[in-house]
N, C-alpha and C positions, 0 to 999 in steps of 0.2 A: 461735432455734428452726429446727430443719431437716425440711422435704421431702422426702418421697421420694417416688418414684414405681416402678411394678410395670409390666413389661412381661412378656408371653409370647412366646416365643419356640422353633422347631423347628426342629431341627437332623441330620443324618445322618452316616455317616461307612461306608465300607467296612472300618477298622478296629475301631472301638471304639465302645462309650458314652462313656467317657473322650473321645477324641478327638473322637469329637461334641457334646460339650458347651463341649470347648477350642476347638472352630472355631465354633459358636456365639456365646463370648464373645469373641474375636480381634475375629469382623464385628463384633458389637454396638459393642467399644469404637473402631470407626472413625468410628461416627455418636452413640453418646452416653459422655457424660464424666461422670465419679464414679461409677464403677459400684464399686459395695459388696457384693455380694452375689447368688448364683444360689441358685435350690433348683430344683433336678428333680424334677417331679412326677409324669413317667413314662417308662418306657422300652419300646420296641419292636425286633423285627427284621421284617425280611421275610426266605423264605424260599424259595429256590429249586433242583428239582432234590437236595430234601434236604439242601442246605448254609445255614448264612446269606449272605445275601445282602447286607443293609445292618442300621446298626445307627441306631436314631432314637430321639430324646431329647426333650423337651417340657419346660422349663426357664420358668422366672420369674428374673427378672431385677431386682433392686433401685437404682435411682442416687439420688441426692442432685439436687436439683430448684436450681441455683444461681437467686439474687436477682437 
């Protein structure tokens, strides 16, 4: 029987939501292993001067809880 566990997680990017979600999960898998699965539960920009500014992501994170 397997474990998992839910972490939340935010993230940013000048680029993208994509990208901020990929550098998100890059860091996460430096400090946890099995990771299985994200869902992104929301997306933001900031906005400045009329342009976007940053792009931010708010993700859950699913790994396998090893024995």
């Amino acid at each position: 029987m397997s474990v998992i566990k839910v972490v939340e997680l935010l993230s940013n990017s000048k680029k993208s939501w994509e990208d901020a979600t990929a550098t998100a999960i890059k860091r996460a898998s430096k400090s946890i292993n099995n990771i299985r699965s994200a869902n992104v539960s929301n997306m933001s920009v900031t906005v400045k001067n009329g342009k976007i500014n940053e792009y931010r992501v708010s993700l859950k994170v699913t790994f396998e809880v090893s024995s």
